[in-house]
mmCIF file of the N, C-alpha and C atoms, coordinates in Angstrom:
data_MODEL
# 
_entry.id   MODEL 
# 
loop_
_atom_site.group_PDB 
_atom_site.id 
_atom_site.type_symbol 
_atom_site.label_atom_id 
_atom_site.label_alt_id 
_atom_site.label_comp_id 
_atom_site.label_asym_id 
_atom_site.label_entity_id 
_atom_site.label_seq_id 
_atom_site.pdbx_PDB_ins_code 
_atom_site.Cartn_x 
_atom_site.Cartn_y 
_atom_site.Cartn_z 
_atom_site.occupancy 
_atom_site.B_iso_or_equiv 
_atom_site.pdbx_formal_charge 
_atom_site.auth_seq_id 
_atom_site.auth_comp_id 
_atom_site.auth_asym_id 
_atom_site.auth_atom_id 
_atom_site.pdbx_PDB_model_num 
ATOM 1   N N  . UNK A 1 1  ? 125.681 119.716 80.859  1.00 0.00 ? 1  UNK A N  1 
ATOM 2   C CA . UNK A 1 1  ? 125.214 119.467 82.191  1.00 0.00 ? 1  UNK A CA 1 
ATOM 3   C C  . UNK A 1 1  ? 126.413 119.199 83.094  1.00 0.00 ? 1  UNK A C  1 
ATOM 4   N N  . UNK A 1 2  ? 126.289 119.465 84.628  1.00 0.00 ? 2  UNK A N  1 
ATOM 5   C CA . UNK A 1 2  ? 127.683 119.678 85.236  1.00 0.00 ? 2  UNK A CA 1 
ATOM 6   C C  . UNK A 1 2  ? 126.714 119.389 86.516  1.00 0.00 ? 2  UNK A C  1 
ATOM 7   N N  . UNK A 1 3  ? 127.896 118.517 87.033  1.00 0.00 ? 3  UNK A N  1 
ATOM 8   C CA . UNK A 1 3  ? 127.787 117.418 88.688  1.00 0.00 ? 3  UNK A CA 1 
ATOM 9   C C  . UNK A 1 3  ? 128.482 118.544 89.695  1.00 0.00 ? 3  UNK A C  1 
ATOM 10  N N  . UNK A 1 4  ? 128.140 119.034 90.502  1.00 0.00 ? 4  UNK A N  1 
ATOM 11  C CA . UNK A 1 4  ? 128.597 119.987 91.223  1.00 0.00 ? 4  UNK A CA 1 
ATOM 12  C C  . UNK A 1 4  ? 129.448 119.072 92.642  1.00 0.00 ? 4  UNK A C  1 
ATOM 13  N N  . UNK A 1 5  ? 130.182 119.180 92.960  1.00 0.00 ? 5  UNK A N  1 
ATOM 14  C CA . UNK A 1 5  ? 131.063 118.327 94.234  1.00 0.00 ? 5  UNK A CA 1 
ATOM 15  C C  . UNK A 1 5  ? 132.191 119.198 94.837  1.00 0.00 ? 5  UNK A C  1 
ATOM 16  N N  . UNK A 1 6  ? 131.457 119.312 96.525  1.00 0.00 ? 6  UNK A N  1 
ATOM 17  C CA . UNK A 1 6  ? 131.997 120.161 97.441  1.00 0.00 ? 6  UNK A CA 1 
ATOM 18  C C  . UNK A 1 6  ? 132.648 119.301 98.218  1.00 0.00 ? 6  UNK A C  1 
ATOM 19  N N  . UNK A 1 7  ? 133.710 119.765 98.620  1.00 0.00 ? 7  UNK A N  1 
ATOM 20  C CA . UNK A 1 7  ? 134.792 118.864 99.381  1.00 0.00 ? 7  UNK A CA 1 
ATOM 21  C C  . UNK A 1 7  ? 135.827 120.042 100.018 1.00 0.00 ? 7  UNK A C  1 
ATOM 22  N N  . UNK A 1 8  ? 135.291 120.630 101.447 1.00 0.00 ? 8  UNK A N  1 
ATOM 23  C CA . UNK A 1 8  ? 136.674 121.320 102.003 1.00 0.00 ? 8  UNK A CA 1 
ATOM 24  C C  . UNK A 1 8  ? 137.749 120.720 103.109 1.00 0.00 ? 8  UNK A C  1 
ATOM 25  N N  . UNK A 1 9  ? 137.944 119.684 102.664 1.00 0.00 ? 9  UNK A N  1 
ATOM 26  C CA . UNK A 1 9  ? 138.939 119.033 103.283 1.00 0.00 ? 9  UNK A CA 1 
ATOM 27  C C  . UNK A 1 9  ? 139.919 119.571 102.973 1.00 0.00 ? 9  UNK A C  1 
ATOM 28  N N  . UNK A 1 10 ? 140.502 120.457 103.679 1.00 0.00 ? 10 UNK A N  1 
ATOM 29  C CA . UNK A 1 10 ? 142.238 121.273 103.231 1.00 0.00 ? 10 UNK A CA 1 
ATOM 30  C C  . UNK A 1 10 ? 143.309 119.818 103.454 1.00 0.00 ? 10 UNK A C  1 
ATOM 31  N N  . UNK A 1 11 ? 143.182 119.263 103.831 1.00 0.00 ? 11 UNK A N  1 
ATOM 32  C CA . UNK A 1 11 ? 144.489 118.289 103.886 1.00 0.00 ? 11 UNK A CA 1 
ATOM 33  C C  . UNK A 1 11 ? 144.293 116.948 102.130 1.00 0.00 ? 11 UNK A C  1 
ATOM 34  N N  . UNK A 1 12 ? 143.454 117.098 101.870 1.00 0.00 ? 12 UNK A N  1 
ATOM 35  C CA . UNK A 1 12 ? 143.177 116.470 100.621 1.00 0.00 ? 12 UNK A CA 1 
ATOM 36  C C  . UNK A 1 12 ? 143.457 117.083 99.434  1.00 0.00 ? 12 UNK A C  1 
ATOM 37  N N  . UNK A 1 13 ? 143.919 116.823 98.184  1.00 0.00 ? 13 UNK A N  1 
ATOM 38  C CA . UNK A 1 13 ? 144.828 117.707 97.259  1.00 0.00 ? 13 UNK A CA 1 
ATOM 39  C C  . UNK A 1 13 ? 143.866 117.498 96.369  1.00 0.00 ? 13 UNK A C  1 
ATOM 40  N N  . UNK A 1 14 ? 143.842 118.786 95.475  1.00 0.00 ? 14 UNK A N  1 
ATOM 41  C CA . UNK A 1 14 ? 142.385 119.587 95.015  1.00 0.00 ? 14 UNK A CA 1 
ATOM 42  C C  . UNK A 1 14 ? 142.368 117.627 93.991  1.00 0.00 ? 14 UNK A C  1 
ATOM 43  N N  . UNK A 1 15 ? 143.655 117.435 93.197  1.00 0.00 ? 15 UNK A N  1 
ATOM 44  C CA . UNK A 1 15 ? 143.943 116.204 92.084  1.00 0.00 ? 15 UNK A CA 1 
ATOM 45  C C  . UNK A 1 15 ? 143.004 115.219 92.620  1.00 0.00 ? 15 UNK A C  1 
ATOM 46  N N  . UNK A 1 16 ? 142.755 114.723 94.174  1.00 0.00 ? 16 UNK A N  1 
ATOM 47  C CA . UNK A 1 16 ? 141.787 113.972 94.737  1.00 0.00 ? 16 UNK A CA 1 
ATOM 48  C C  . UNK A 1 16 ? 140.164 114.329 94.656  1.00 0.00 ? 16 UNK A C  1 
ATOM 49  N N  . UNK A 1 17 ? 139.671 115.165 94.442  1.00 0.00 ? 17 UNK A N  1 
ATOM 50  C CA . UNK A 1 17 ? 139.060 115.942 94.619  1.00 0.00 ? 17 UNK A CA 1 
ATOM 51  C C  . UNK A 1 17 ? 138.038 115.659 93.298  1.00 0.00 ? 17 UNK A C  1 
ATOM 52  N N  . UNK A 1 18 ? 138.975 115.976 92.484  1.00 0.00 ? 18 UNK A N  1 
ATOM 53  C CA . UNK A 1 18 ? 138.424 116.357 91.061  1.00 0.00 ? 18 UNK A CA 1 
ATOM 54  C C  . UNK A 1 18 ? 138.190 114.639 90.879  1.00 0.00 ? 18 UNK A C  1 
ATOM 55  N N  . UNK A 1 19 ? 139.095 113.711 90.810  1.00 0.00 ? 19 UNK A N  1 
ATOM 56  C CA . UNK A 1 19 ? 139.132 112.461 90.510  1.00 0.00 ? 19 UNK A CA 1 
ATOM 57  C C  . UNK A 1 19 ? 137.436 112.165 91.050  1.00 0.00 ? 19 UNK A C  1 
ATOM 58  N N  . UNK A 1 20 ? 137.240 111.819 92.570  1.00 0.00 ? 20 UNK A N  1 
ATOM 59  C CA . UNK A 1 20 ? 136.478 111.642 93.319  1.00 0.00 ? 20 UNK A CA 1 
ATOM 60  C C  . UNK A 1 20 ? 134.722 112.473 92.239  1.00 0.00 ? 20 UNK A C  1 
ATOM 61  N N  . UNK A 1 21 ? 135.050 113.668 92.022  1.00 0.00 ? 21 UNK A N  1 
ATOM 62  C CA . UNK A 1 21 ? 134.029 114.075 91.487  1.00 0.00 ? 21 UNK A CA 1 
ATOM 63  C C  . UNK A 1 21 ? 133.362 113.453 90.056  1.00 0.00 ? 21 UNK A C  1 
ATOM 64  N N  . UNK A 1 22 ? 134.743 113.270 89.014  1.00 0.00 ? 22 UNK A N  1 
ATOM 65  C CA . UNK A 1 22 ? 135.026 112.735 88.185  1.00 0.00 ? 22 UNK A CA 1 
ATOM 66  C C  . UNK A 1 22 ? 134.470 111.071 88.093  1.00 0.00 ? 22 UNK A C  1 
ATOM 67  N N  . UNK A 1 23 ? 134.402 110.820 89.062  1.00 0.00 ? 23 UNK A N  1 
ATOM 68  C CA . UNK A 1 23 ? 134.172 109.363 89.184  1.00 0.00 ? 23 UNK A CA 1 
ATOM 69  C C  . UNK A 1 23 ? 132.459 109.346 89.703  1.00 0.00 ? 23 UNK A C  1 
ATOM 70  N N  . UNK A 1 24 ? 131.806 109.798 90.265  1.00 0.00 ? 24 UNK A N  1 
ATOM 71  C CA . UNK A 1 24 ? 130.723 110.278 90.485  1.00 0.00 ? 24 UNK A CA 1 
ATOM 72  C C  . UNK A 1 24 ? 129.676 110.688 89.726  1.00 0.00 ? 24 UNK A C  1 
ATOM 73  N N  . UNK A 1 25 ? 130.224 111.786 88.533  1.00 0.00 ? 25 UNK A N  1 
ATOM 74  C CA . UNK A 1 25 ? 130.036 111.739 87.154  1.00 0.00 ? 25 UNK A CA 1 
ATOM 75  C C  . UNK A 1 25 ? 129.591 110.673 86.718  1.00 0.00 ? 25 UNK A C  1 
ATOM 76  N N  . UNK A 1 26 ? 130.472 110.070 86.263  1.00 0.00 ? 26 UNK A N  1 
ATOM 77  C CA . UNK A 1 26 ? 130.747 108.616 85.248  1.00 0.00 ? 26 UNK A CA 1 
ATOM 78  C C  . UNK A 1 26 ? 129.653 107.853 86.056  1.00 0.00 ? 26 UNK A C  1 
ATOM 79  N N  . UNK A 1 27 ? 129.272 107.666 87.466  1.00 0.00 ? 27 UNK A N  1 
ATOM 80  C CA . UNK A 1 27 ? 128.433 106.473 87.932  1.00 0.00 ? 27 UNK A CA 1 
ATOM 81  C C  . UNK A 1 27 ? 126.701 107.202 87.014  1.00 0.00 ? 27 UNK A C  1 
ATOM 82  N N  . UNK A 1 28 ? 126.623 108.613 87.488  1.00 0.00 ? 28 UNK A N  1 
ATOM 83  C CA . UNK A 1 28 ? 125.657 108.883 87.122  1.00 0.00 ? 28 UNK A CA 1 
ATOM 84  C C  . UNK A 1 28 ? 124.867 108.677 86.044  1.00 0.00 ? 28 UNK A C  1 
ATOM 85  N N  . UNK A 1 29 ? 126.021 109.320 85.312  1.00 0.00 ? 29 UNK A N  1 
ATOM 86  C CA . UNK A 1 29 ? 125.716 109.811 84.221  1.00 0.00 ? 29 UNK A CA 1 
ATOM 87  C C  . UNK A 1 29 ? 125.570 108.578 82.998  1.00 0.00 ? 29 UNK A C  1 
ATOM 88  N N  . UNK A 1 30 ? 127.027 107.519 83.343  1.00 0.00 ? 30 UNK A N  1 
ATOM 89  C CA . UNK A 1 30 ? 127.782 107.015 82.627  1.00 0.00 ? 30 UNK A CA 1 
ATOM 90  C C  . UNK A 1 30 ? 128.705 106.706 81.051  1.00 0.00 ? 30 UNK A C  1 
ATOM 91  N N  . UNK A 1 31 ? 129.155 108.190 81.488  1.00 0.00 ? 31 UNK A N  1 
ATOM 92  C CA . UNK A 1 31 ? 130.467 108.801 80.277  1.00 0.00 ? 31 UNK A CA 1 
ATOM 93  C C  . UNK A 1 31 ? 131.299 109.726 81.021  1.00 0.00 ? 31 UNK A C  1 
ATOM 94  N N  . UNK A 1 32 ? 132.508 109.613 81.238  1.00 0.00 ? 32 UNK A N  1 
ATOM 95  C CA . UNK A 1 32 ? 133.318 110.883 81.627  1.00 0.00 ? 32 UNK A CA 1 
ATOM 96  C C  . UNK A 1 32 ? 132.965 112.166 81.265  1.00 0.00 ? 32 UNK A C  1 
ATOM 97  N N  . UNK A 1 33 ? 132.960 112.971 82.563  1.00 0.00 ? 33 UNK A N  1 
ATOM 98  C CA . UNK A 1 33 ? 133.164 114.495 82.146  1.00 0.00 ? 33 UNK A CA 1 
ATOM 99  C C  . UNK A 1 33 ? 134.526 114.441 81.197  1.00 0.00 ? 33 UNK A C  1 
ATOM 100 N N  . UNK A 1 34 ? 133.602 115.846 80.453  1.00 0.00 ? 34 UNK A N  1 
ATOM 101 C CA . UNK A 1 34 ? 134.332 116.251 79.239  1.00 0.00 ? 34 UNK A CA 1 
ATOM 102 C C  . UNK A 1 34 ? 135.180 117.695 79.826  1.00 0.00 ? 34 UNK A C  1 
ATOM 103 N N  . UNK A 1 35 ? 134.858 118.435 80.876  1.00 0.00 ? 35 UNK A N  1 
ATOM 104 C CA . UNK A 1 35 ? 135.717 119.599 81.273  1.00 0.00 ? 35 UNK A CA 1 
ATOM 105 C C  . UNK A 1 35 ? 135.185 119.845 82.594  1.00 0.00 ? 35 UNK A C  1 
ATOM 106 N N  . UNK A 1 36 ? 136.006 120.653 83.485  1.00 0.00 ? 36 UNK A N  1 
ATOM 107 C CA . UNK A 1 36 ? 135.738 121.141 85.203  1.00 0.00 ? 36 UNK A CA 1 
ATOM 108 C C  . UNK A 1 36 ? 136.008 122.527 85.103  1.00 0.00 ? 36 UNK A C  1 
ATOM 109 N N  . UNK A 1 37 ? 134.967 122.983 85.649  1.00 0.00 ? 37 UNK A N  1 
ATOM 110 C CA . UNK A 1 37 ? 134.662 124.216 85.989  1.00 0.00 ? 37 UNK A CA 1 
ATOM 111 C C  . UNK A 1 37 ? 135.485 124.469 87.924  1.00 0.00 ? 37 UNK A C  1 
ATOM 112 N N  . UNK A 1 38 ? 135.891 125.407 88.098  1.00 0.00 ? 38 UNK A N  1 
ATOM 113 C CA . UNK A 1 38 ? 136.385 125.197 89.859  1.00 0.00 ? 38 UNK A CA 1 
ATOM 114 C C  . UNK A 1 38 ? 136.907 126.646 89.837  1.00 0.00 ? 38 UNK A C  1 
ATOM 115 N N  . UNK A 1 39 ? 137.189 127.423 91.352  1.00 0.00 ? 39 UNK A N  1 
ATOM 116 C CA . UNK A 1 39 ? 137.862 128.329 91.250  1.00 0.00 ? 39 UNK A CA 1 
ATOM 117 C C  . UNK A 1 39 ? 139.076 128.142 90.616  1.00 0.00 ? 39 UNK A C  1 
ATOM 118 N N  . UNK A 1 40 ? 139.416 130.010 90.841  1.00 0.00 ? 40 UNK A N  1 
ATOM 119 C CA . UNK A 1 40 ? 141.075 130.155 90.484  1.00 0.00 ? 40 UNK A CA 1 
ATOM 120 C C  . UNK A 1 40 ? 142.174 129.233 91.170  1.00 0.00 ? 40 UNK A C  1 
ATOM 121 N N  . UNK A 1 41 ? 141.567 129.178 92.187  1.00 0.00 ? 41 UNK A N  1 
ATOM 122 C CA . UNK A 1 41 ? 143.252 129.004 92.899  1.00 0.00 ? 41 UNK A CA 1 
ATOM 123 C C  . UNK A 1 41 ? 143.286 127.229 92.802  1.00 0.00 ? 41 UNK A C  1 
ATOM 124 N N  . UNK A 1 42 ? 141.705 126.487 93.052  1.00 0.00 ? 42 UNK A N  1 
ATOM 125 C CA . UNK A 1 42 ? 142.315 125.190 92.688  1.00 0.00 ? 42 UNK A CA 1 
ATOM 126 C C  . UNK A 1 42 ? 142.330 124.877 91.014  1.00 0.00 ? 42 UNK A C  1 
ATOM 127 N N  . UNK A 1 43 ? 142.280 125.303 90.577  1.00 0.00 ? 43 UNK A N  1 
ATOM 128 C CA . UNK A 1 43 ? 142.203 125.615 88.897  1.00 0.00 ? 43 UNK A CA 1 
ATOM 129 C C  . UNK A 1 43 ? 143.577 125.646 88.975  1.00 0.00 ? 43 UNK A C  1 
ATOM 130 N N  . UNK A 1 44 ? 144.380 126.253 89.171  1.00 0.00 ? 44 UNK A N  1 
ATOM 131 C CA . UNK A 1 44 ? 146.115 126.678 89.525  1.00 0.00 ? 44 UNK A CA 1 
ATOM 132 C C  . UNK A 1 44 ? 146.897 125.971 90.471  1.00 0.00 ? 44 UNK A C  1 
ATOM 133 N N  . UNK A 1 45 ? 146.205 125.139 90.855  1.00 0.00 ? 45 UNK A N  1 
ATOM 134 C CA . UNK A 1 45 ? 146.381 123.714 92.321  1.00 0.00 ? 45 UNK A CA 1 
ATOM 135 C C  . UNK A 1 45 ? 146.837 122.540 90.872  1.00 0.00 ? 45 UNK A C  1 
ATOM 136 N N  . UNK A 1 46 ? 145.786 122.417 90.243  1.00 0.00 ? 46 UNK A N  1 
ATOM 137 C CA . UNK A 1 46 ? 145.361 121.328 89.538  1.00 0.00 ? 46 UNK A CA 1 
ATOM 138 C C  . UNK A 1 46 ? 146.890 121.915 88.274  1.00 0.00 ? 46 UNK A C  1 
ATOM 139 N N  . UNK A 1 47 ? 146.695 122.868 87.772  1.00 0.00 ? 47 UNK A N  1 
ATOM 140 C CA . UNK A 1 47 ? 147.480 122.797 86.939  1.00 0.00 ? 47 UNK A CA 1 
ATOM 141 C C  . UNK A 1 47 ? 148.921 122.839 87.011  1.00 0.00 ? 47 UNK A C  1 
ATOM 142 N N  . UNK A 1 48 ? 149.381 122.828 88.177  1.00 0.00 ? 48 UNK A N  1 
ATOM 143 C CA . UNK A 1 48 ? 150.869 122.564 88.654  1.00 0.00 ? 48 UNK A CA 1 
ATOM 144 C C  . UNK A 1 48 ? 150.692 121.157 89.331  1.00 0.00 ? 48 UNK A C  1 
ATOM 145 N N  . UNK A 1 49 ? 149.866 120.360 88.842  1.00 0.00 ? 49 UNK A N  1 
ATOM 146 C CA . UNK A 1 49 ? 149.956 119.262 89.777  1.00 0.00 ? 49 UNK A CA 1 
ATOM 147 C C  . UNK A 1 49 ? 149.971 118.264 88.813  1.00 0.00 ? 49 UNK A C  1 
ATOM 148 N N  . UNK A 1 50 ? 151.597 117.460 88.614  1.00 0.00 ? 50 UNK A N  1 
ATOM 149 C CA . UNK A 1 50 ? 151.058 117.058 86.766  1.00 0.00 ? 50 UNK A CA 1 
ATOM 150 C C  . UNK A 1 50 ? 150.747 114.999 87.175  1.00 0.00 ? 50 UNK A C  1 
ATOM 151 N N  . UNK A 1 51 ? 150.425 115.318 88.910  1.00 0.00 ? 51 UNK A N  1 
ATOM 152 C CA . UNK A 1 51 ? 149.304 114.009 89.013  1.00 0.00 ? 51 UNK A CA 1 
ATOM 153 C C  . UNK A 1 51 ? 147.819 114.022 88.832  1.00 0.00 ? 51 UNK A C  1 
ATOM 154 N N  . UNK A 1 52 ? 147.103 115.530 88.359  1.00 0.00 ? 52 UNK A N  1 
ATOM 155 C CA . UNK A 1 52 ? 146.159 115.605 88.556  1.00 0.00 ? 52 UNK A CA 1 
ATOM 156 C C  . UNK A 1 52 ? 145.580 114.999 87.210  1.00 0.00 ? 52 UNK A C  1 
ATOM 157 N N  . UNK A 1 53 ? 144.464 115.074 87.265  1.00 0.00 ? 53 UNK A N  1 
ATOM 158 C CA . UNK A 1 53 ? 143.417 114.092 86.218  1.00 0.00 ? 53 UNK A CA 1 
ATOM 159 C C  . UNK A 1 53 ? 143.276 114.818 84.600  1.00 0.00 ? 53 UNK A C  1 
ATOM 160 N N  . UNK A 1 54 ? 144.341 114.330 83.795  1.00 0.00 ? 54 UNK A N  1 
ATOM 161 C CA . UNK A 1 54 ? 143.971 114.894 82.395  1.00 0.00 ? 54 UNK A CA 1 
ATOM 162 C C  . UNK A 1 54 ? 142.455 115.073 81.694  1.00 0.00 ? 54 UNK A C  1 
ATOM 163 N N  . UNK A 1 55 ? 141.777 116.484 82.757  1.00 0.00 ? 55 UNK A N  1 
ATOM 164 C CA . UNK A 1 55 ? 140.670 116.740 82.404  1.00 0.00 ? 55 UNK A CA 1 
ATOM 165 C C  . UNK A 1 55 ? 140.795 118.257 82.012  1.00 0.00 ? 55 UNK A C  1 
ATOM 166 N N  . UNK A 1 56 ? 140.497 118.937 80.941  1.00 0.00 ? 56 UNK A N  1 
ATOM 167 C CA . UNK A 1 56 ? 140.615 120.276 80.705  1.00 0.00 ? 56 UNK A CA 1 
ATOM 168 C C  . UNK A 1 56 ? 139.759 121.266 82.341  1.00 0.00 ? 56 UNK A C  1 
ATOM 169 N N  . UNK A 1 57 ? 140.587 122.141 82.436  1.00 0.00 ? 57 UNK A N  1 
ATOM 170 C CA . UNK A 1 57 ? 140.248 122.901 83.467  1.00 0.00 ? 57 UNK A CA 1 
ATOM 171 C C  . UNK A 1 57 ? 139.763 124.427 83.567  1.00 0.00 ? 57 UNK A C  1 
ATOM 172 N N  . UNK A 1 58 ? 139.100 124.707 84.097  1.00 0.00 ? 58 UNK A N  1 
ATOM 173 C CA . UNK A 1 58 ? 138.638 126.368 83.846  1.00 0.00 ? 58 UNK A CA 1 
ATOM 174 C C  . UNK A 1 58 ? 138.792 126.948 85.070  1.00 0.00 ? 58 UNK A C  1 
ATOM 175 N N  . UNK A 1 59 ? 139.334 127.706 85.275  1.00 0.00 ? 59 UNK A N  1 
ATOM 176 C CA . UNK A 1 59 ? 138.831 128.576 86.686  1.00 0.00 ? 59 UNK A CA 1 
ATOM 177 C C  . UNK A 1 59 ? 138.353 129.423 86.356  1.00 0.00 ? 59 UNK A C  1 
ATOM 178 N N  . UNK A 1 60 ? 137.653 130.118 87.578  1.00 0.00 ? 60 UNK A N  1 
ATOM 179 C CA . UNK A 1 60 ? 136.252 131.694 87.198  1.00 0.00 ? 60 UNK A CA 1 
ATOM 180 C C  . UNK A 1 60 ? 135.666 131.825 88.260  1.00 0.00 ? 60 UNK A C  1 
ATOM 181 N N  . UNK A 1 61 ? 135.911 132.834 88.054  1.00 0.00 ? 61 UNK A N  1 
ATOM 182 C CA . UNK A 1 61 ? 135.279 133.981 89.743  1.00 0.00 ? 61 UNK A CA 1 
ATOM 183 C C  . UNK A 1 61 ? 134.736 134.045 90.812  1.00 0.00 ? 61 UNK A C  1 
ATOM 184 N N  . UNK A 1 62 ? 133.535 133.078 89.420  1.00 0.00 ? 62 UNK A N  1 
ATOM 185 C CA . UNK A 1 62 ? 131.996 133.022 90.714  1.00 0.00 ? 62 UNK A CA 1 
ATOM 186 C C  . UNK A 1 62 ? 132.390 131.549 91.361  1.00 0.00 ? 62 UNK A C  1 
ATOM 187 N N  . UNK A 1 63 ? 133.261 130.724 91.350  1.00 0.00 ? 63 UNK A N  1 
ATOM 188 C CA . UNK A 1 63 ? 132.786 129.591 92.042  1.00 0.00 ? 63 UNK A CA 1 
ATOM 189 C C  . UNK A 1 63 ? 133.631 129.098 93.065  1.00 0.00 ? 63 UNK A C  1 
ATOM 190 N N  . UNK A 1 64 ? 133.673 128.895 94.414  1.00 0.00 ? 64 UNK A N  1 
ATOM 191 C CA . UNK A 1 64 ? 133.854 129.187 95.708  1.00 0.00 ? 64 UNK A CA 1 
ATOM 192 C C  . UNK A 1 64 ? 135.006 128.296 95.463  1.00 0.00 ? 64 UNK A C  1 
ATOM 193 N N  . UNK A 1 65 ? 136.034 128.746 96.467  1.00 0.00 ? 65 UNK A N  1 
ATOM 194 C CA . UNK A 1 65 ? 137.269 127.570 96.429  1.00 0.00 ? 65 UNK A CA 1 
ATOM 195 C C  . UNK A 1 65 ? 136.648 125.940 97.165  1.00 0.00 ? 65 UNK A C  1 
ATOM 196 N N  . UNK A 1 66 ? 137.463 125.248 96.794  1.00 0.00 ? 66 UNK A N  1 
ATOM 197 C CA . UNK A 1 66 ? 136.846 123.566 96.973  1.00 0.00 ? 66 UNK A CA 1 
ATOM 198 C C  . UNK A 1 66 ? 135.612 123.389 96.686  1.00 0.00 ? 66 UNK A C  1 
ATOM 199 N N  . UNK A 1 67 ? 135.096 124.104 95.148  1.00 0.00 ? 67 UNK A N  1 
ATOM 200 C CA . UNK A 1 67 ? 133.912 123.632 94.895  1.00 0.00 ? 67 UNK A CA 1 
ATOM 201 C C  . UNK A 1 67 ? 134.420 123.163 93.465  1.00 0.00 ? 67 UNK A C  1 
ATOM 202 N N  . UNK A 1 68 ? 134.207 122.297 92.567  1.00 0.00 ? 68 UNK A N  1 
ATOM 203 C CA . UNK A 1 68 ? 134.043 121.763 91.704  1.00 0.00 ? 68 UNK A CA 1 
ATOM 204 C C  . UNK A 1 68 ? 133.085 121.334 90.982  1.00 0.00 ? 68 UNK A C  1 
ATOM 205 N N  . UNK A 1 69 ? 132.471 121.396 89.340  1.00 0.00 ? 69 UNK A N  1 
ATOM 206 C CA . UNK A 1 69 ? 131.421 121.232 88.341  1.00 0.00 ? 69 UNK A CA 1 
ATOM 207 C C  . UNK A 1 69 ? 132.334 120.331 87.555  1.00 0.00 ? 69 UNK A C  1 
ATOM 208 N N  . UNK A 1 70 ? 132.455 119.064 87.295  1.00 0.00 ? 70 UNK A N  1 
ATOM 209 C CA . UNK A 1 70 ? 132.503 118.199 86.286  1.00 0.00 ? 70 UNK A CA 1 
ATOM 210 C C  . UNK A 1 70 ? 130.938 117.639 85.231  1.00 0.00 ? 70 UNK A C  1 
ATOM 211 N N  . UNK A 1 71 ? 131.154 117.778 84.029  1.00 0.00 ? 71 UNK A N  1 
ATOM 212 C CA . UNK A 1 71 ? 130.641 117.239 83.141  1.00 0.00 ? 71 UNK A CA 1 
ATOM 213 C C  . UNK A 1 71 ? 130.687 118.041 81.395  1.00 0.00 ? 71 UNK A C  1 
ATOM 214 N N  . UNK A 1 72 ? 129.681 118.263 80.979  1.00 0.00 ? 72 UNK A N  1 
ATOM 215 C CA . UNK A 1 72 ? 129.941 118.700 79.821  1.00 0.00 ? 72 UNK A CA 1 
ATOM 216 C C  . UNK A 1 72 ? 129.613 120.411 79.285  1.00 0.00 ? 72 UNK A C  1 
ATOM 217 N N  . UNK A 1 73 ? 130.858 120.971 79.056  1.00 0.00 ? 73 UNK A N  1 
ATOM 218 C CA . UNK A 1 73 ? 130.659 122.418 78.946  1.00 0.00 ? 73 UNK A CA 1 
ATOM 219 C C  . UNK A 1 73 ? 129.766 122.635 77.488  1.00 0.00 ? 73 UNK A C  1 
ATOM 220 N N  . UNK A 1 74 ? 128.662 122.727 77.586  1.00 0.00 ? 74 UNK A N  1 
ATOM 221 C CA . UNK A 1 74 ? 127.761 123.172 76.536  1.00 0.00 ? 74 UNK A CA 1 
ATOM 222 C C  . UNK A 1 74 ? 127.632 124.913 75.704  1.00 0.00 ? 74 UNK A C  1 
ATOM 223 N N  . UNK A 1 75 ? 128.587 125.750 76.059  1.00 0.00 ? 75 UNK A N  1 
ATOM 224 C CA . UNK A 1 75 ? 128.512 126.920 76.243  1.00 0.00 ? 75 UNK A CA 1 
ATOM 225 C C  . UNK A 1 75 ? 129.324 126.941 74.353  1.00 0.00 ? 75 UNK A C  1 
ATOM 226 N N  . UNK A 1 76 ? 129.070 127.788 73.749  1.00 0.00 ? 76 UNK A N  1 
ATOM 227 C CA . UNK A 1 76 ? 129.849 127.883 72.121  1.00 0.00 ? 76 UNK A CA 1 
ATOM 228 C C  . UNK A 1 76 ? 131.402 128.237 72.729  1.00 0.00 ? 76 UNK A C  1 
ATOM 229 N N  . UNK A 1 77 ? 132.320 128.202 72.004  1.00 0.00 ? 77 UNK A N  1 
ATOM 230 C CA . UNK A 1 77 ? 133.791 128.629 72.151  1.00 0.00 ? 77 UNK A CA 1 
ATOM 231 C C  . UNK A 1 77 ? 133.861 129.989 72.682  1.00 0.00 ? 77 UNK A C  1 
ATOM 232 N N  . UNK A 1 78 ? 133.017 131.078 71.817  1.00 0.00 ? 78 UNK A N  1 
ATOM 233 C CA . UNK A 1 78 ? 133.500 132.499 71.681  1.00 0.00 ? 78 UNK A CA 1 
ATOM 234 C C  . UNK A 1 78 ? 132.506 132.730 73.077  1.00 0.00 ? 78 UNK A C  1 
ATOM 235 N N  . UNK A 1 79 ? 131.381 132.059 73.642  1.00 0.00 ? 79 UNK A N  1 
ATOM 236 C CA . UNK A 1 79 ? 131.041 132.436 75.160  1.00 0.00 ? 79 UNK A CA 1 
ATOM 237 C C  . UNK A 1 79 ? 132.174 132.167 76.238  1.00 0.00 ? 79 UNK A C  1 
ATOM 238 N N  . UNK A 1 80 ? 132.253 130.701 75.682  1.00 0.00 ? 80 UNK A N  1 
ATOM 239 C CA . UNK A 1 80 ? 133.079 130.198 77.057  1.00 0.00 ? 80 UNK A CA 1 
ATOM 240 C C  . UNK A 1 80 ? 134.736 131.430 76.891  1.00 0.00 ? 80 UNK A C  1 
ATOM 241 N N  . UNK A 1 81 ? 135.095 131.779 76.089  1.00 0.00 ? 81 UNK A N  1 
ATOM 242 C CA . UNK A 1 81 ? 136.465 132.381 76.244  1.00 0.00 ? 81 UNK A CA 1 
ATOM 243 C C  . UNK A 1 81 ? 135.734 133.657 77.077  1.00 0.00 ? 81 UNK A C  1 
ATOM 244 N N  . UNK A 1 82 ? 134.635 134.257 77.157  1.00 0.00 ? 82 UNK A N  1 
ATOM 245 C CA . UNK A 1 82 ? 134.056 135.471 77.526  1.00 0.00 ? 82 UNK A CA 1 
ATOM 246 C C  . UNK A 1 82 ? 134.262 135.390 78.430  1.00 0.00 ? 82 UNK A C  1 
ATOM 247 N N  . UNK A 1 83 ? 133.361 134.039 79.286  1.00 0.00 ? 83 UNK A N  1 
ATOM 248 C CA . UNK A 1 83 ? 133.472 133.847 80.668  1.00 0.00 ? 83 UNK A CA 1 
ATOM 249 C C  . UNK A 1 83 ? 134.298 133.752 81.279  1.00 0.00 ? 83 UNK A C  1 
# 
């Protein structure tokens, strides 16, 4: 299951972003997301950013820049590498 959190604040750095979502998660739910789903480019924000939140990261196609999915990727290994 995955917390979806939109935030296009361009002056805010994607690392804020994810945290903020990340933390939102945890109130809900109460357990940390286990992985984030987000586009390419903040997917590639996040991973040159070595303040950002030691959360495994995915980028992929379909999902709009400054949008973010934290929680738990339920998908088997050999899907998720598909996707």
């Amino acid at each position: 299951m995955f917390l979806g959190w939109y935030d296009p604040d361009k002056k805010k750095p994607a690392r804020a972003k994810l945290a903020e979502a990340s933390e939102r998660y945890q109130e809900k739910f109460g357990r940390p997301p286990a992985a984030c789903l987000t586009s390419n480019a903040d997917a590639e924000d996040l991973g040159n950013d070595p303040k950002a939140p030691a959360l495994p990261v995915r980028g992929v196609a379909f999902i709009p820049r400054h949008t973010f999915y934290v929680g738990v990727d339920e998908l088997p290994a050999a899907m998720a590498e598909a996707a």
